[in-house]
C-alpha positions in Angstrom: -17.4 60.4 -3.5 -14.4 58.7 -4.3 -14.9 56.1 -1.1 -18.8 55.5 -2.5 -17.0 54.6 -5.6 -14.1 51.9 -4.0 -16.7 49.9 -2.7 -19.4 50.6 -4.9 -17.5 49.0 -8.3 -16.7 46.2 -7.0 -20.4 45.9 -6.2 -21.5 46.7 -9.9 -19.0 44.0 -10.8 -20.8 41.2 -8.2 -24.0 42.3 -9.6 -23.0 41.8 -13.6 -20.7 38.9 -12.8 -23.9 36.9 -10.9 -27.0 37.7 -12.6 -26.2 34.8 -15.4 -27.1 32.1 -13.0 -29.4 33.9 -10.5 -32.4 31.8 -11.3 -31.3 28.5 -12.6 -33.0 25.5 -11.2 -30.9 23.9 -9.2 -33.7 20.9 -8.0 -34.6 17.7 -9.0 -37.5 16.4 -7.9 -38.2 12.3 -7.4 -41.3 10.2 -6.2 -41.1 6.7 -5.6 -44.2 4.4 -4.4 -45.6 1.2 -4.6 -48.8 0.6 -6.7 -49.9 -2.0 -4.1 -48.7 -2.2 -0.3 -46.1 -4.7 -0.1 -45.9 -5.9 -3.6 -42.6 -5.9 -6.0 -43.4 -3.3 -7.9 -41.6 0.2 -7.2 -42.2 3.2 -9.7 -40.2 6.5 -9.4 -40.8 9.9 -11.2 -38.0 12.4 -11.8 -38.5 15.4 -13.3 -36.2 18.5 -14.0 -35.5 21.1 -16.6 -34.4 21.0 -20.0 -31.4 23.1 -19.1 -30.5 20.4 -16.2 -31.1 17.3 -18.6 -28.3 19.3 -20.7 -25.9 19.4 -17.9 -26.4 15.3 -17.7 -26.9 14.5 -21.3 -25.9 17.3 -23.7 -27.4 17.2 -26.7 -26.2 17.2 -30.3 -24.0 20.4 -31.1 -26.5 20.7 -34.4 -29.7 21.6 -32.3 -31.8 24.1 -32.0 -31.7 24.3 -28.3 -35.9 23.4 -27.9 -36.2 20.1 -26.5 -38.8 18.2 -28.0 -40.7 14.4 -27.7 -38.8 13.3 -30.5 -35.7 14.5 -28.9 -36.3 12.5 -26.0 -37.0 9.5 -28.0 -33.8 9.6 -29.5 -31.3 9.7 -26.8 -33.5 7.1 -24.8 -30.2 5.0 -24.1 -28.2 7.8 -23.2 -30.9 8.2 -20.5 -31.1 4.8 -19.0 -27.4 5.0 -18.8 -27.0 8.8 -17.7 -30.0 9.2 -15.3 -31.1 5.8 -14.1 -27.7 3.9 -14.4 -27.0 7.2 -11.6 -29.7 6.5 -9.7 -29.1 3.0 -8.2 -32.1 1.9 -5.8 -32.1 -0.6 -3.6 -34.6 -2.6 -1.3 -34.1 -4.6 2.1 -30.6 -4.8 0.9 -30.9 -5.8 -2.3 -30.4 -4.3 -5.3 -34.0 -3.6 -7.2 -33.9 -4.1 -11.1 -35.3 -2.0 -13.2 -38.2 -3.2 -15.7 -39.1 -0.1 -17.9 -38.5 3.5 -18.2 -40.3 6.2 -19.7 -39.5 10.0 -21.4 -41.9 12.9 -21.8 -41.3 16.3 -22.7 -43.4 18.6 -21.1 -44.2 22.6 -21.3 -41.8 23.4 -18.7 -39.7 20.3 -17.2 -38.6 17.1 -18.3 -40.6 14.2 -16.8 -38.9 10.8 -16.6 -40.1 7.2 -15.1 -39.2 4.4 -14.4 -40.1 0.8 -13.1 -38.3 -1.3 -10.9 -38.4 -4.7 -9.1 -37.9 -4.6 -5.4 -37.9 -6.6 -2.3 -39.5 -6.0 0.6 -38.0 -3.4 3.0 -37.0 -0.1 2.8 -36.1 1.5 -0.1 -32.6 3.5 -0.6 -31.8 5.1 -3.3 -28.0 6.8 -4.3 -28.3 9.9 -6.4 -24.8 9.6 -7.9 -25.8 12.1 -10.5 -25.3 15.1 -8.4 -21.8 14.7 -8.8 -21.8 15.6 -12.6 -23.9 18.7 -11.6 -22.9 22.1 -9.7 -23.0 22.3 -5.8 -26.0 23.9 -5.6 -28.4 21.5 -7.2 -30.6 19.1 -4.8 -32.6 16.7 -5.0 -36.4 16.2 -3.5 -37.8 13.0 -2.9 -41.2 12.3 -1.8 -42.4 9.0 -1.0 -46.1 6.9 -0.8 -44.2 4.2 0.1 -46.5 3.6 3.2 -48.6 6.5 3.3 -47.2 10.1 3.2 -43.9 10.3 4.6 -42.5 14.0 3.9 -40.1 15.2 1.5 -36.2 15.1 1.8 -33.6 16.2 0.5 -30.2 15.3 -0.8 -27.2 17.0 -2.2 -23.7 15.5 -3.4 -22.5 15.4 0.2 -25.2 13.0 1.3 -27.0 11.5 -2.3 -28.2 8.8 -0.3 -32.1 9.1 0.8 -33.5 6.3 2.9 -37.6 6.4 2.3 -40.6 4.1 3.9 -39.2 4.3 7.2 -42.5 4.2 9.6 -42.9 5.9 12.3 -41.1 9.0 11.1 -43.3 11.0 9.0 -43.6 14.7 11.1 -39.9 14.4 11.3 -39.4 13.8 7.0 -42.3 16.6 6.9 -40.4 19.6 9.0 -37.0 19.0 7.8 -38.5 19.3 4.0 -39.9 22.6 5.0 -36.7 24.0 6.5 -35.0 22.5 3.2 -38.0 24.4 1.2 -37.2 27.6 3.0 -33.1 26.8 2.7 -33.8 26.8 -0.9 -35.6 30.4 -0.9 -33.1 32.0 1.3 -30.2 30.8 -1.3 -32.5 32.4 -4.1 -33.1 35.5 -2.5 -29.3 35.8 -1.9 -28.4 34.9 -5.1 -30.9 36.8 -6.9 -28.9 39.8 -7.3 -31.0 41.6 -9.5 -34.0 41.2 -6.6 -31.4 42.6 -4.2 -30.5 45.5 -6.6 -34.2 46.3 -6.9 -34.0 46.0 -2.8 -31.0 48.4 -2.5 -32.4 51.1 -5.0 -35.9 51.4 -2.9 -33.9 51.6 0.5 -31.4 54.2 -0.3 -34.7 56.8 -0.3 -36.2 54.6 1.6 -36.9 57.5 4.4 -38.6 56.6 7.5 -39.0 52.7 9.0 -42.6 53.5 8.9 -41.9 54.0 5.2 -39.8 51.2 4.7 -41.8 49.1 5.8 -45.2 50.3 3.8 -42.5 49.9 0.7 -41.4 46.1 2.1 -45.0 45.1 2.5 -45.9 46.3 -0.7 -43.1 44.1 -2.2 -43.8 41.5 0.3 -47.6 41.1 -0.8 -47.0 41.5 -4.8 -44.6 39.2 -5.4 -46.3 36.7 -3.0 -49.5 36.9 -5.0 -48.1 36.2 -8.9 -45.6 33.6 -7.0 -48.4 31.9 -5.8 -50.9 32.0 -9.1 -48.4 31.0 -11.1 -46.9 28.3 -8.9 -50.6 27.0 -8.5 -51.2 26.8 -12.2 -53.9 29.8 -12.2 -51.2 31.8 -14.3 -49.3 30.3 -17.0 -45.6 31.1 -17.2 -44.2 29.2 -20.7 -40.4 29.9 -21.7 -41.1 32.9 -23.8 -43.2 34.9 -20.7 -40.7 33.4 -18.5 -37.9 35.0 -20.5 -39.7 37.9 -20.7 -40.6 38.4 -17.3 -36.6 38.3 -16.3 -36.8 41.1 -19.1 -39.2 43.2 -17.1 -37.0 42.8 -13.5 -34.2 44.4 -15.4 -36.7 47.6 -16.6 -37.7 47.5 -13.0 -34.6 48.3 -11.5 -33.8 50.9 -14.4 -36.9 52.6 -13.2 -36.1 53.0 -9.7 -32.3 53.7 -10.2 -33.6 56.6 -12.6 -35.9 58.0 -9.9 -33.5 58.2 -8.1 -31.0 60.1 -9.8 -34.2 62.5 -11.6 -36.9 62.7 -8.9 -36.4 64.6 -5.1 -39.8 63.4 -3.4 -40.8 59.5 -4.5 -44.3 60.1 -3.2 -45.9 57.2 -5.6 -43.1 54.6 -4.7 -45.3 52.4 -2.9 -47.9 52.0 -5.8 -44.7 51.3 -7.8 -43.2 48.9 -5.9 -46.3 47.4 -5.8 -46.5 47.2 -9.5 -42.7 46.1 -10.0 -43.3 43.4 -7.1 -46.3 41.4 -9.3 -43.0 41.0 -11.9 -40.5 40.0 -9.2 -42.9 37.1 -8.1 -43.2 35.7 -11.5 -39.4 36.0 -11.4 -39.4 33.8 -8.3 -42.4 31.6 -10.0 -40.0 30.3 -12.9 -37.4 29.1 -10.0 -40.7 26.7 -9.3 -42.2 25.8 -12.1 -39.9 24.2 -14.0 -39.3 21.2 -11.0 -42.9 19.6 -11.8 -43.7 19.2 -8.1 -47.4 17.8 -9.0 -49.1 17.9 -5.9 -46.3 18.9 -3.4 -46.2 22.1 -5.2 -48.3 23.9 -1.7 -45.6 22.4 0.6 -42.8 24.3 -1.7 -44.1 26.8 -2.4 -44.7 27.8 1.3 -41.6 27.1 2.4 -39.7 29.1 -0.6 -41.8 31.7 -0.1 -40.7 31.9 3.7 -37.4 31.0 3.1 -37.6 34.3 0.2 -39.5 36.4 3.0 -36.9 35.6 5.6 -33.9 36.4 3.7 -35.5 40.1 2.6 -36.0 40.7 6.1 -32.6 40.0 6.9 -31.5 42.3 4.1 -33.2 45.2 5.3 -32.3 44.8 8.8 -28.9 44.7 7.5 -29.4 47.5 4.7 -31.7 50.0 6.7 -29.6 50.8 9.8 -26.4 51.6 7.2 -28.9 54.1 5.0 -29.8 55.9 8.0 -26.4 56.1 9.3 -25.6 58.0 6.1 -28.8 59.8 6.0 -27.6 62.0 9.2 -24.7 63.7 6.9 -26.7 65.2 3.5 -24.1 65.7 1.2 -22.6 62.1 1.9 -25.9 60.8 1.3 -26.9 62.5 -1.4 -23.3 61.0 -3.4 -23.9 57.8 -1.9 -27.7 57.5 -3.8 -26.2 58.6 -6.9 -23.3 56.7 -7.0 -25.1 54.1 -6.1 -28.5 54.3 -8.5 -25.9 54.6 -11.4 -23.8 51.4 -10.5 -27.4 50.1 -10.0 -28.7 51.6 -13.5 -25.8 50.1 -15.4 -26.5 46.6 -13.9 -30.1 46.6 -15.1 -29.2 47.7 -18.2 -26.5 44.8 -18.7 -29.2 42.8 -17.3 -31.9 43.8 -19.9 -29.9 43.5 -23.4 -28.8 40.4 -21.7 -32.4 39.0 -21.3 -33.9 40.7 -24.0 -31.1 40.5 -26.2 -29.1 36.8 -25.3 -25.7 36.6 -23.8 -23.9 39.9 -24.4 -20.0 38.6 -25.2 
């Protein structure tokens, strides 16, 4: 018992410590084209979260914390110089100069424009921005520069995207699909209360034909309200999203008390069924605040791979260890309670936290 427990805390601590930040956006996500092939005129859409804009901009210490048009419309300067004065583009070699910009506050993200003046050539564009924001944000750019070229990505290592290169577009398209499932590995692995939820099903997990059934279960739930809700069929506002996060944390209550209470967990597939429908709206608000427009089917494929991937990884990590304790009873049977009630406490934090605000 007192072994389970050494390791154990320290694991109740990770899971408190990261659950603050587990699904913060962490994307920005940029279009630029050209109205008409080969003309001057260059427009670019950025859009991002409200809590993202904060990070760039704060706002007045006096607010409410809602963002709203008039908002917007008051720290208009503070934007050109902030967001665009960070976003230097450049065409053929020469810098483009910017002719307008534009503000709009909408139900989920932030959407900002602007106009620029451009010579001919390809367009490169610095996003010096990243810099003022923490290592994990990205940016995705898209271009219909000359026809669809892909997405890419860039990060503060490398803010510097080059777009309207021909000749190059299945190359643009595969690497923004690995960087689409990069970004859903990094959620599934940061989402701690997802791999709490993961950990609680697996430690009575039984046999891998079991496991699995339990997986797919997951698998197919979450996959289903991800997708409806990154689609649009399902609306997910900042009250249902808050909500939802609400509901994870009851999940993960549920299953850590089964645990401890129940000997035979003969309905756990219909359960984690059930609980999996809430985890994909979880994952749905990582999405739906970046305002991907019409790329939203090439992200969301590839963060729902990059999510399925890194749960497969987990288990095969996970699984073989349960088993290994499985084959002494008493061990085991210390292990799932320590365990479920490390696991209990965290989804308790986790729900005053969400239901409640920040506890502290």
């Amino acid at each position: 018992m007192s072994r389970t427990l050494h390791w154990g805390v320290p694991l109740a601590l990770l899971l408190v410590a990261s659950s603050a930040g587990a699904h913060d956006a962490d994307i920005l996500y940029a279009q630029l084209w050209r109205p008409q092939a080969g003309g001057a005129e260059v427009r670019e859409r950025l859009t991002l979260t409200a809590d993202t804009l904060a990070r760039l901009i704060p706002a007045d210490a006096d607010g409410d914390g809602v963002l709203t048009q008039a908002d917007l419309d008051a720290r208009a300067p503070a934007l050109a110089v902030g967001i665009w004065d960070a976003l230097p583009l450049s065409a053929g070699g020469q810098p483009c100069t910017r002719t307008g910009v534009t503000a709009l506050a909408r139900e989920s993200y932030v959407e900002l424009g602007a106009t620029f003046s451009c010579a001919p050539g390809a367009l490169r564009q610095r996003f010096s921005l990243l810099s003022l924001l923490p290592s994990q944000y990205r940016v995705v750019l898209g271009s219909d520069v000359q026809g669809e070229q892909g997405q890419t990505f860039a990060d503060a290592s490398q803010p510097t995207l080059v777009v309207s290169e021909p000749g190059q577009p299945e190359r643009q398209a595969v690497s923004g699909l690995l960087d689409w499932v990069g970004l859903g590995l990094t959620h599934i692995f940061g989402g701690m209360d997802h791999l709490a939820f993961l950990l609680a099903l697996l430690l009575v997990g039984g046999s891998w034909r079991r496991v699995l059934l339990l997986v797919t279960a997951f698998t197919v739930a979450h996959s289903l309200t991800l997708g409806a809700t990154a689609l649009g069929f399902i609306p997910l506002d900042e009250a249902r999203a808050r909500w939802v996060e609400a509901a994870i944390a009851v999940s993960i209550i549920w299953v850590a008390l089964e645990n401890l209470v129940l000997r035979e967990h003969r309905h756990r597939a219909l359960l984690t069924f059930l609980f999996g429908l809430v985890h994909g709206f979880g994952f749905a608000s990582v999405l739906r605040g970046y305002g991907l427009g019409d790329s939203v089917v090439t992200g969301l494929f590839g963060f729902n791979l990059g999510v399925e991937l890194g749960q497969a990884a987990i288990v095969a990590v996970l699984l073989p260890v349960v088993w290994l304790v499985q084959r002494r009873p008493v061990l085991h049977r210390r292990a799932v309670r320590a365990l479920s009630l490390l696991i209990l406490s965290a989804g308790g934090y986790w729900l005053m936290e969400r239901a409640l605000g920040p506890i502290g």
